[in-house]
Rosetta silent file (secondary structure, phi, psi, omega in degrees, C-alpha in Angstrom):
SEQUENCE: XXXXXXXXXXXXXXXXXXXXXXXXXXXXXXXXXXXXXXXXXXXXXXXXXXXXXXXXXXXXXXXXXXXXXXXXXXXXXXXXXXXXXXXXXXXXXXXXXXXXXXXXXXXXXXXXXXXXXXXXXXXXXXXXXXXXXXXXXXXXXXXXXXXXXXXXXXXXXXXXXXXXXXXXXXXXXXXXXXXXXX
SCORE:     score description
SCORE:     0.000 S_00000001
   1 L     0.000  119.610  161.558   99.039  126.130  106.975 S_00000001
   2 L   -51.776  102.826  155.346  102.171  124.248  106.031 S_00000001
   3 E  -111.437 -178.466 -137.529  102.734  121.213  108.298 S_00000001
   4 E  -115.619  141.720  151.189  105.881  119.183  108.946 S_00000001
   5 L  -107.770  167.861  141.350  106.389  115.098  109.455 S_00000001
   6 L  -155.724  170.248  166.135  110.018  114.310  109.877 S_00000001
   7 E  -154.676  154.103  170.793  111.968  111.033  111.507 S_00000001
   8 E   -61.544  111.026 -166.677  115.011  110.245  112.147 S_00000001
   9 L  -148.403   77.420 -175.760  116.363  107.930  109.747 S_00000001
  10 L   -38.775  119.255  169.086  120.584  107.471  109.592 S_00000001
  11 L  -123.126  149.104  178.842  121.310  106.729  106.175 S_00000001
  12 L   -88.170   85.440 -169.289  124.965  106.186  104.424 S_00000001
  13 L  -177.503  145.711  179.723  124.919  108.984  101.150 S_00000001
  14 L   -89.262  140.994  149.634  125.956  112.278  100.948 S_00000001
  15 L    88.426 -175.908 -150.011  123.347  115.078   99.230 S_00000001
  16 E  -146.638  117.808  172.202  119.596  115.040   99.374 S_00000001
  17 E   -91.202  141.799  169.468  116.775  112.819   97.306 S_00000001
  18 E  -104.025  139.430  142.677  113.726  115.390   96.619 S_00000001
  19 L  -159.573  138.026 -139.921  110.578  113.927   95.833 S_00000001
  20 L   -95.713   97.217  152.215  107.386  115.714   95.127 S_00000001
  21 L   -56.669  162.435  174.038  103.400  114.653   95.585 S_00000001
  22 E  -176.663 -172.878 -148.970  101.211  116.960   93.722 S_00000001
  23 E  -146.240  161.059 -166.086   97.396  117.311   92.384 S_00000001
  24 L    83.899 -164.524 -156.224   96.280  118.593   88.703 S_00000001
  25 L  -151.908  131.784  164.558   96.888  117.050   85.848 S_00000001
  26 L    -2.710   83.333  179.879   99.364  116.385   82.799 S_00000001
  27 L   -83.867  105.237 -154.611   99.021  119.002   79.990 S_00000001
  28 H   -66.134   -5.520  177.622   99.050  116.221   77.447 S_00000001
  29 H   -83.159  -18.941  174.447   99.777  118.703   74.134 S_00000001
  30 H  -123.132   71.112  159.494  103.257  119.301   75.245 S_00000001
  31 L   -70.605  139.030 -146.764  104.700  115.844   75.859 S_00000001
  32 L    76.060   -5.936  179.652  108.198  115.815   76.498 S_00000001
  33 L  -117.421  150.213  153.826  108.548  119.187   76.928 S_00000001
  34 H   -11.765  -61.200 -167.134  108.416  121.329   80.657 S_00000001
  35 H   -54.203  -35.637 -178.016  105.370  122.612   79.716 S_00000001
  36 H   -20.285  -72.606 -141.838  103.922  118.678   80.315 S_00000001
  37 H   -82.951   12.050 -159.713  104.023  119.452   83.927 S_00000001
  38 H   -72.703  -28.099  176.511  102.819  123.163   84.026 S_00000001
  39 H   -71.482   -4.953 -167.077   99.012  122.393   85.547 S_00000001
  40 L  -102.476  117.301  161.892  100.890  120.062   88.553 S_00000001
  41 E  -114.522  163.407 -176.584  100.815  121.290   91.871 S_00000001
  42 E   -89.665  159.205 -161.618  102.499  120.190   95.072 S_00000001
  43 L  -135.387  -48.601 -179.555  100.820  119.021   97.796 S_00000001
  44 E  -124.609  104.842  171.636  103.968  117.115   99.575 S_00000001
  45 E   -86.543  111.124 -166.539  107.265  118.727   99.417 S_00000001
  46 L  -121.992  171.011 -136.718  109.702  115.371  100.821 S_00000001
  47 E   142.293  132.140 -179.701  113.363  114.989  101.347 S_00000001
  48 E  -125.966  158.911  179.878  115.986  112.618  102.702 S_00000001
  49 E  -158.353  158.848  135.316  119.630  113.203  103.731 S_00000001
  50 L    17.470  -65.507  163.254  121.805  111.444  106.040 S_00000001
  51 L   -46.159  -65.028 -178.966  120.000  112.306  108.817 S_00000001
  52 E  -176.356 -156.468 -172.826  116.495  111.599  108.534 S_00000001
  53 E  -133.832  144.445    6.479  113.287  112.538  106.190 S_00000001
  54 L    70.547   62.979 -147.441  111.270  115.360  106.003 S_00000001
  55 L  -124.054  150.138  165.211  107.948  115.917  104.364 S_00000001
  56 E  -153.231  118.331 -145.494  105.937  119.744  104.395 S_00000001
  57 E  -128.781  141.194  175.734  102.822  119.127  103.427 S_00000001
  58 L  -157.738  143.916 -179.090   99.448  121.175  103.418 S_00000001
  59 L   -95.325  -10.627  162.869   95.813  119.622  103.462 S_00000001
  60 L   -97.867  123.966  172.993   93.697  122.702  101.437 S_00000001
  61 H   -41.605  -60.375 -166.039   93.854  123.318   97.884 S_00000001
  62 H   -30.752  -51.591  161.094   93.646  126.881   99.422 S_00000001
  63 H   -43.717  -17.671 -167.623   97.170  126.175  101.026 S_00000001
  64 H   -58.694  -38.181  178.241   99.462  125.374   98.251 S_00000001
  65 H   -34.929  -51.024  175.569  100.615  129.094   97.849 S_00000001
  66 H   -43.197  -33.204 -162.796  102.056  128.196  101.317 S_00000001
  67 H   -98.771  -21.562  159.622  103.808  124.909  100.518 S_00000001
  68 H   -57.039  -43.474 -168.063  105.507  126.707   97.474 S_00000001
  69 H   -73.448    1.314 -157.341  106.796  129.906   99.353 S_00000001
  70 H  -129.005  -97.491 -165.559  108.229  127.200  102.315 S_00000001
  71 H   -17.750  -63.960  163.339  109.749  125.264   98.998 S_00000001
  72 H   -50.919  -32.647  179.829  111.661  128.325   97.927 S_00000001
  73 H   -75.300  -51.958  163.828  112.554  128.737  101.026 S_00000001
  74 H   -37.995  -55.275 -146.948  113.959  125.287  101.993 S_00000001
  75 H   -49.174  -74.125 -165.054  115.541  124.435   98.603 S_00000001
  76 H   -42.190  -30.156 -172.209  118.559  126.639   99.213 S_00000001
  77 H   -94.078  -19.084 -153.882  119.499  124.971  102.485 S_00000001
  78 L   -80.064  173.650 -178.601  119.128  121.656  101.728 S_00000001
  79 L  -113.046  148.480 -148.063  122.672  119.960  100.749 S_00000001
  80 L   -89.426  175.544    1.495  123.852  119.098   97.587 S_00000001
  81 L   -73.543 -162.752  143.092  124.118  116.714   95.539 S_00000001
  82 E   -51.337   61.388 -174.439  120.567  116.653   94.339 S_00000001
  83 E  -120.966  148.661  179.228  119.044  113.416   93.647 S_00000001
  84 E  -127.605  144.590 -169.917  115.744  112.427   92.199 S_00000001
  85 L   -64.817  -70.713 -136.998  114.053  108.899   91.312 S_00000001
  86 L  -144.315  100.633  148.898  112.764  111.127   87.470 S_00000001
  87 H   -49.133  -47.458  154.682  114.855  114.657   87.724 S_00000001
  88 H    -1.100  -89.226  162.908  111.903  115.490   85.006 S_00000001
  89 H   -11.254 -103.846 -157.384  109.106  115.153   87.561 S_00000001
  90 H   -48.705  -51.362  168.415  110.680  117.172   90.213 S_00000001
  91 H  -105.959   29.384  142.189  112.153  120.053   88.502 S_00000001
  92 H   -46.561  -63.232 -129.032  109.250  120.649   86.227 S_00000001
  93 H   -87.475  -30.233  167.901  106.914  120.668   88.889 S_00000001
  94 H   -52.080  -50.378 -174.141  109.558  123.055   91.328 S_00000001
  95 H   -68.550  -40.076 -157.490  110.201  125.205   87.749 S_00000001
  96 H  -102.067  -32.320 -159.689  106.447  125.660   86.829 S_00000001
  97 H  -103.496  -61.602  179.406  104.324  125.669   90.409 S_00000001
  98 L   -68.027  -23.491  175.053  107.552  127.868   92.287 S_00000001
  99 L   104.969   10.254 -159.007  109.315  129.539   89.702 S_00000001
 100 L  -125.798  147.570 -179.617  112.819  128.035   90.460 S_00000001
 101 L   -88.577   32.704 -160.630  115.274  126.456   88.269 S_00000001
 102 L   -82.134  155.075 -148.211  116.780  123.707   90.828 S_00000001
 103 L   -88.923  112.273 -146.587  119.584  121.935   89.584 S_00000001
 104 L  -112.215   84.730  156.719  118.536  117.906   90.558 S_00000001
 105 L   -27.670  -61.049 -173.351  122.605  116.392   89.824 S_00000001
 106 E  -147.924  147.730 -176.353  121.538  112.626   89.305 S_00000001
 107 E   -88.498  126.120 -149.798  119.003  110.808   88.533 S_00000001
 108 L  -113.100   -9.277 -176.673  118.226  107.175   90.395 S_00000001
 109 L   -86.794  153.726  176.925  116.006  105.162   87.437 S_00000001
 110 L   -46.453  -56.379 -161.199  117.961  103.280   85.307 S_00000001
 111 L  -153.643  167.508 -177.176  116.938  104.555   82.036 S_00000001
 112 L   -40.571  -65.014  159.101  113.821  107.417   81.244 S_00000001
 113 L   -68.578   -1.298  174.974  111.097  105.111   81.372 S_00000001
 114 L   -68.827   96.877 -179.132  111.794  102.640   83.992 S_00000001
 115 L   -45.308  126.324 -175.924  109.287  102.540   87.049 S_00000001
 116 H   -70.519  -17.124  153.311  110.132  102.953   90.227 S_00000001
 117 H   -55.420  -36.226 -162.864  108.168   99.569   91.283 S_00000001
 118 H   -56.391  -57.289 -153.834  110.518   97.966   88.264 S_00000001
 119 H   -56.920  -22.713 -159.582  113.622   99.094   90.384 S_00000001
 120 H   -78.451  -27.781  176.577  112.165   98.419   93.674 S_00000001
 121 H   -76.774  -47.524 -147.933  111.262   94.508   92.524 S_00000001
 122 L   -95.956   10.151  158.747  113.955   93.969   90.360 S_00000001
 123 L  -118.594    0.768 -166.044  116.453   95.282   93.408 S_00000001
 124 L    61.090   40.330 -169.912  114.498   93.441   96.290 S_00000001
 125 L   -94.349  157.685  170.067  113.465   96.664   98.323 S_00000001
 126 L   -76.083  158.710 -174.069  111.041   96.613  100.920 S_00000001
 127 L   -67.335  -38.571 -176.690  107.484   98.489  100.223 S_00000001
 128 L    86.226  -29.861  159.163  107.853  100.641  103.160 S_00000001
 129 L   112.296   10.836  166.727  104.168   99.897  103.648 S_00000001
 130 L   -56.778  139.198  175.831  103.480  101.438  101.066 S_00000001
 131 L   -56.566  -40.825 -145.669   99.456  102.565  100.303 S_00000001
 132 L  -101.742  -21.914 -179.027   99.497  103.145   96.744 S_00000001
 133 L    53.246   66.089 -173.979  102.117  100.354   95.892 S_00000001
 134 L    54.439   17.098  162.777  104.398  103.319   93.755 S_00000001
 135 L   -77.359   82.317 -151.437  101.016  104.366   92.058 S_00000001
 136 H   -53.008  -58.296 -157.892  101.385  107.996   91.973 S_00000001
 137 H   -67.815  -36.666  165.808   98.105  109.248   90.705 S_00000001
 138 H   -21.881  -58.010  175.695   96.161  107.137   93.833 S_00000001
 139 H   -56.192  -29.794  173.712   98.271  109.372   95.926 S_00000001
 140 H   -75.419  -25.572  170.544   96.694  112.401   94.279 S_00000001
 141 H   -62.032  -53.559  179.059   93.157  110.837   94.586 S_00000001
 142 H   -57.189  -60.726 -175.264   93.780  110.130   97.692 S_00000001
 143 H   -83.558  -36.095  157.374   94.699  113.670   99.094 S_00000001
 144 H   -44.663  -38.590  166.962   91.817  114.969   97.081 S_00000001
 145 H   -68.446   -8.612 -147.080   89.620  112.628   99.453 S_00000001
 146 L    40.051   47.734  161.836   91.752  114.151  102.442 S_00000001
 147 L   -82.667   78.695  157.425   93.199  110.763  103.260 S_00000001
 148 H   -62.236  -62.014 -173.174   96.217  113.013  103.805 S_00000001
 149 H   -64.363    4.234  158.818   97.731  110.677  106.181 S_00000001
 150 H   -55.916  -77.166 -162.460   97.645  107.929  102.929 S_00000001
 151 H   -69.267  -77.820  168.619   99.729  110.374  100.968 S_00000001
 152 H   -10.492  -61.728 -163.722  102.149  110.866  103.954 S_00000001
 153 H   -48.496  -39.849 -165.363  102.439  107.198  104.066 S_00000001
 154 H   -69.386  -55.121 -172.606  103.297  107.093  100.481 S_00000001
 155 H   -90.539   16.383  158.824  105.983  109.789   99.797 S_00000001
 156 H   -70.680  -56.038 -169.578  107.599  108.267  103.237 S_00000001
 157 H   -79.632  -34.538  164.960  108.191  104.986  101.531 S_00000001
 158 H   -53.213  -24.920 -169.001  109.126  106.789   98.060 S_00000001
 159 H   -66.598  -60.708  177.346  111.903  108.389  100.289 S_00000001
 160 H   -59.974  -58.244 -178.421  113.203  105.247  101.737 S_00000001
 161 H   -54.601  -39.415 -179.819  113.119  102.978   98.295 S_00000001
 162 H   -75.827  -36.209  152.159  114.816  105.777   96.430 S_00000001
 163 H   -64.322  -39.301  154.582  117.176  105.907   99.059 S_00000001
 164 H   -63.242  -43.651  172.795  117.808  102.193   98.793 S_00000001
 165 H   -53.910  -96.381 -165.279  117.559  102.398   95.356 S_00000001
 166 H   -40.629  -65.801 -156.619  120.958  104.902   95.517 S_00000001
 167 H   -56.881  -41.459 -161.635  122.234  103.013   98.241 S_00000001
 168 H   -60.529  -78.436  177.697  121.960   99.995   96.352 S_00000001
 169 H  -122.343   16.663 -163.109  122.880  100.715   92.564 S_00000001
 170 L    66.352 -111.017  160.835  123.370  104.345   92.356 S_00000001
 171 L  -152.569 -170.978  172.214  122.589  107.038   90.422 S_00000001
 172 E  -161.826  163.986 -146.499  123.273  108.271   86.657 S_00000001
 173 E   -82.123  145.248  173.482  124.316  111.331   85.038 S_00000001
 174 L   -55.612  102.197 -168.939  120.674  113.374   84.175 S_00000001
 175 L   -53.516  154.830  173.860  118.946  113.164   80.652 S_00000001
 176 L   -75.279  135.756 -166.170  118.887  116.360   79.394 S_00000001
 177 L  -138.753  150.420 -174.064  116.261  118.674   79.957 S_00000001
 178 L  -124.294  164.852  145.901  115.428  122.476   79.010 S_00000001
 179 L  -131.563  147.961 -165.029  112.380  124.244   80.329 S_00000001
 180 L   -88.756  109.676  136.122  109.721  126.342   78.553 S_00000001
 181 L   -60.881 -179.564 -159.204  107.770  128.713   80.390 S_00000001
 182 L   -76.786    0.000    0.000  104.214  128.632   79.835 S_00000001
């Protein structure tokens, strides 16, 4: 069963940051390419707007089928633009576990490789409380242990810092990306 957090959280920005927990693992023979991300599944589908935040979420491997179909379904509604801390990430992992092309407009890191702790120090954002202190695979460890409410904590505070992050310094035009199917 797909369940929902959300809060209320007024923010000043147009459009919608996506950003994606997940479980699996890298497929390290196609680096740089789509396929990288084809083995990654979601665990925590999250989103911010204007409004507030949003995470749907499922606690059973068994569930994921769920939190994809409720991803296709959302996607469509949400409002553009599109922004993601690594567009990469997000629509690999959308393209490969759902099947969906979505088009993620701008991009909030600096440059390709640039960490979302670099931006978060090097802009003075708050943590958010975060668990994992932006150390994504913990959160996947972590939901594997079913410290679900961990992982919550976690893509709550990616939501806010990437929104700060935009609020802050902005976005940039997307590197270019194709995708492979498998």
């Amino acid at each position: 069963m797909v369940k929902i957090y959300e809060e209320v959280e007024n923010s000043d920005f147009e459009g919608t940051i996506i950003d994606i927990e997940t479980i699996g693992d890298f497929d390290s023979g196609y680096r740089g390419d789509s396929r990288e991300y084809r083995y990654l599944l979601p665990v925590i589908f999250g989103y911010i707007t204007n409004k507030g935040l949003k995470m749907y979420y499922v606690e059973k491997k068994k569930e994921i089928g769920d939190l994809k179909q409720k991803i296709i379904e959302v996607l469509p509604r949400l409002k553009m633009p599109f922004y993601a801390f690594n567009r990469a990430f997000e629509t690999c992992v959308i393209f490969h576990s759902c099947g969906k092309n979505v088009k993620i407009d701008y991009e909030l890191n600096k440059h390709k490789l640039e960490g979302k702790w670099e931006a978060v120090k090097s802009l003075g954002i708050d943590s958010y409380d975060d668990p994992f202190n932006d150390v994504g695979r913990l959160c996947k460890e972590a939901w594997l242990r079913g410290e679900i409410g961990e992982c919550i904590r976690h893509n709550r505070s990616c939501l806010l810092k990437e929104r700060d992050i935009l609020l802050k310094r902005g976005y940039r035009k997307p590197d270019e990306l194709i995708l492979y199917s498998p």
